[in-house]
Every structure is written in C-alpha cells, then in structure tokens.
C-alpha positions in Angstrom: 114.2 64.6 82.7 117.7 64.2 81.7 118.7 67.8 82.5 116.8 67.3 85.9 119.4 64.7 86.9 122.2 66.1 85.8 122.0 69.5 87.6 122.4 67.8 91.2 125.4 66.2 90.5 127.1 69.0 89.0 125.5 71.1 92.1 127.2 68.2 94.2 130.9 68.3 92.0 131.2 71.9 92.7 130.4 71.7 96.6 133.0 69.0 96.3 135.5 71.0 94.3 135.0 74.1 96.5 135.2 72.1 99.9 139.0 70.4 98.5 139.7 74.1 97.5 138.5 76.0 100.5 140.6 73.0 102.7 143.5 73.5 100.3 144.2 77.2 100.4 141.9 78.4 102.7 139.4 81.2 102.1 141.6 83.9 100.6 143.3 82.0 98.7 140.4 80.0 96.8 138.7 81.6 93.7 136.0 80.5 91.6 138.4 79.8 88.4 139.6 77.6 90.9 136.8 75.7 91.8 135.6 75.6 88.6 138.4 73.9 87.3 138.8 71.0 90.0 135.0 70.5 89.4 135.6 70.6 85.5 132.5 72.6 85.0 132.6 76.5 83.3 132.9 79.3 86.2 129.1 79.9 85.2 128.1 76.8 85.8 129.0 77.7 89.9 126.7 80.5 89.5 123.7 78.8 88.9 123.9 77.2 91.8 125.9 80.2 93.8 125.6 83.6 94.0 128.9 84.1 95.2 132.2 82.8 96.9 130.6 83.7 100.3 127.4 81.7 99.3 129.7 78.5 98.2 131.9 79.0 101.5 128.4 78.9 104.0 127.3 75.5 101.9 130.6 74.2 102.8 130.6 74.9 106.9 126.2 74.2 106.7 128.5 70.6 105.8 131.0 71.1 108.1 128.8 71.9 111.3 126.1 68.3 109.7 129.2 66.1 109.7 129.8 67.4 113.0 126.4 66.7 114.3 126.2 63.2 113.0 129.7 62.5 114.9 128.0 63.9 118.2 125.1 61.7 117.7 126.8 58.8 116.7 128.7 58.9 120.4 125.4 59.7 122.5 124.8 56.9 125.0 121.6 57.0 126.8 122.5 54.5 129.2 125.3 56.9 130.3 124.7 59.9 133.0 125.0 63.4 131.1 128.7 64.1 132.1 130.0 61.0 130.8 127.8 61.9 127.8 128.9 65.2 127.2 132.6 64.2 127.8 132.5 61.8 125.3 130.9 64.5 122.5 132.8 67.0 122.9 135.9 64.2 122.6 134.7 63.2 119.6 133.2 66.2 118.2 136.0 68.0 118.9 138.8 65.5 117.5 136.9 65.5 114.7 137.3 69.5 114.1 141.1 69.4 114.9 141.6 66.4 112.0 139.0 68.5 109.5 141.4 69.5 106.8 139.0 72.5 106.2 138.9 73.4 110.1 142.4 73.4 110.3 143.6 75.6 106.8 140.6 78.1 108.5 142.4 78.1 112.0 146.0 78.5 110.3 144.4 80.9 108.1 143.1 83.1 110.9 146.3 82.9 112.8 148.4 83.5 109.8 146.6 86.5 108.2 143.4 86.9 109.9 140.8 86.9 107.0 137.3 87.9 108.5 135.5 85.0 106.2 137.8 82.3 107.9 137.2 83.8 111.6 133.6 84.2 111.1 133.5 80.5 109.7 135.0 79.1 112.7 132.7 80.9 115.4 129.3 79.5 113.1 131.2 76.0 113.9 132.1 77.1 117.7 128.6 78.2 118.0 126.8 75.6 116.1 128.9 73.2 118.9 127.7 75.5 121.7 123.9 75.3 120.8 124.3 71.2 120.8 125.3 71.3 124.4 122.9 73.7 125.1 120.1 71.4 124.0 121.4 68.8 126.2 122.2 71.1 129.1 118.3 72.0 128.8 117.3 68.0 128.1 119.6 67.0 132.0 117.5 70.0 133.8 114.7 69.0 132.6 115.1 65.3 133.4 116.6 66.9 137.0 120.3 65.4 136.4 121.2 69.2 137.0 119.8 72.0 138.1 118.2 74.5 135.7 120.3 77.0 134.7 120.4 79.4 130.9 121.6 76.5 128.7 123.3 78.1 126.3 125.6 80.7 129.0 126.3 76.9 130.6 126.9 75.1 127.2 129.3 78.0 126.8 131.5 77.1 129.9 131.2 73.6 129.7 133.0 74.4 126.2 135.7 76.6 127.5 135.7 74.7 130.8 137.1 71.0 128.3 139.3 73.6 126.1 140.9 74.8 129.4 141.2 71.1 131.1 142.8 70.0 126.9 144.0 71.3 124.0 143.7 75.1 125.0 145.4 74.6 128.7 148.3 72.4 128.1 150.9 75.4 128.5 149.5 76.0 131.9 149.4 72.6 133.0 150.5 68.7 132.2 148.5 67.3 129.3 145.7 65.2 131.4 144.1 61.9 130.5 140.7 61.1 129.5 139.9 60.4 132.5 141.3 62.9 134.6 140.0 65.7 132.4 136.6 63.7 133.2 136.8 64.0 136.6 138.4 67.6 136.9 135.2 68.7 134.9 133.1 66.7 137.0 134.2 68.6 139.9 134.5 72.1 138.7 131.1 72.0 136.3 128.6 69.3 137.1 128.7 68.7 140.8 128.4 72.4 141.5 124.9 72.3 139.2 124.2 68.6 140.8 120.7 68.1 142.4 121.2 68.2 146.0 
C-alpha cells in the first residue's frame, strides 16, 4: 500500500521537473539527466512512468492545452451573445499562452532554431484552441445565433481573424483596443454568418 502511494507523487515530481525543464531550455535543450535531477529521482525512475523524452514532452502540452481549457471555461458567460463570448476566450485563452513560460521557450525555440518537437507542440496547442471554438461555433448554429457553417474551417478564421485584428497584425496597423478589435471582428466574422 505504501509503494502504491508513493509512485504517483514521484510520477507527479517528474511531470513537474520536466515541465520547469522543458519551460527552461526548451525541447532541445532538456534531457532526461536533467529532469531527473530537478525531480531528485534516478533517470530510471522517469522510465517507469515514460517511455521517452517525446512521451514526457506530450504529458506536458496534454497539461498545457487542460490548463488552457479550464481558463476558457472559467470566462464563458452564458448570459453573453456568442461574439462577446468568444472575444472574451480567446482574450483570455490566448493571454494565457503568451505568459506560459513553456509556450513562450517553444515559440522562441522555433524561431531561433526550428526544432520539429517544439513546432509540432505548438500546432497540438493551436489546434487544440481551434477545436474549442469549433464546438462553440457548432453550439451558436445550432441554437441559430449564426448560420451553419463547417465549424472547425470557421473556428479556424475566427482564430486567424483575432490574431490579424492583435498581436499578429500590429505591424500592419495601430494596436486596437478591446473593444475595437470586438467590433472590427463583429463586422468582418459574425454579422456576415448573422441570421437574417
């Protein structure tokens, strides 16, 4: 019974020690010595738990994209029409990646030296994003807040669509408040799908 309680947390020091790494240096640059020894556990100990550095990595972002989920779910109001809604998601949700130390060694990483492993990692979150909107794009046609249209092509552009109007546009235009960015993507995304 002892030895049954014991195995999660060690389980749970080196996800812990592997997350700190994998935030710290990125995916090239962390090893499993490393990890090993911020979890203060033998390098064997990681493989009873993980087959491999690419098995520990996909733990980590599985966390990455949860913690991302709970943030989008935390800001759902119901009371508030689906554009307001999804506005206020992908504020948070994506705030929340841009302050992830983990999303943001991965982005310099794949700027920097392009590792495969780091790209790939931030497309599972980017599509992990896109599928949450889809759901909801699906949920307002149903309901007949929009019209139906594929969910996930329209969760797509709804992304690219806030990127464009925030972060991702800001050498091609003035920065633009919350509110503005609100009713620019109002205009160009949910009043052409509006029920007329």
């Amino acid at each position: 019974m002892a030895q049954e309680r014991k195995a999660p947390d060690r389980r749970k020091q080196v996800t812990e020690a592997a997350a700190r790494s994998f935030a710290t240096f990125g995916y090239k640059g962390t090893t499993m010595d490393q990890v090993a020894k911020l979890a203060k556990v033998g390098k064997g100990t990681i493989y009873t738990f993980y087959a491999n550095k690419e098995e520990l990595f996909n733990e980590i972002m599985t966390g990455l994209i949860r913690d991302l989920r709970e943030v989008a779910e935390e800001t759902l109001d119901p009371s508030l029409p689906f554009a307001d809604n999804l506005m206020n998601v992908l504020h948070r949700v994506l705030d929340y990646r841009d302050r992830h130390a983990l999303a943001v060694k991965l982005s310099q990483e794949v700027r920097d030296i392009g590792t495969p492993e780091a790209k790939e990692g931030l497309e599972t979150v980017e599509r992990a994003i896109i599928g949450y909107i889809a759901r909801h794009v699906k949920e307002a046609a149903d309901k007949g807040e929009i019209r139906p249209c594929p969910p996930e092509l329209t969760a797509y552009m709804m992304l690219k669509m806030y990127l464009a109007l925030t972060a991702e546009g800001n050498h091609l235009h003035e920065p633009l408040g919350r509110d503005e960015v609100l009713r620019h993507f109002r205009v160009y995304c949910i009043e052409g799908l509006a029920v007329r």
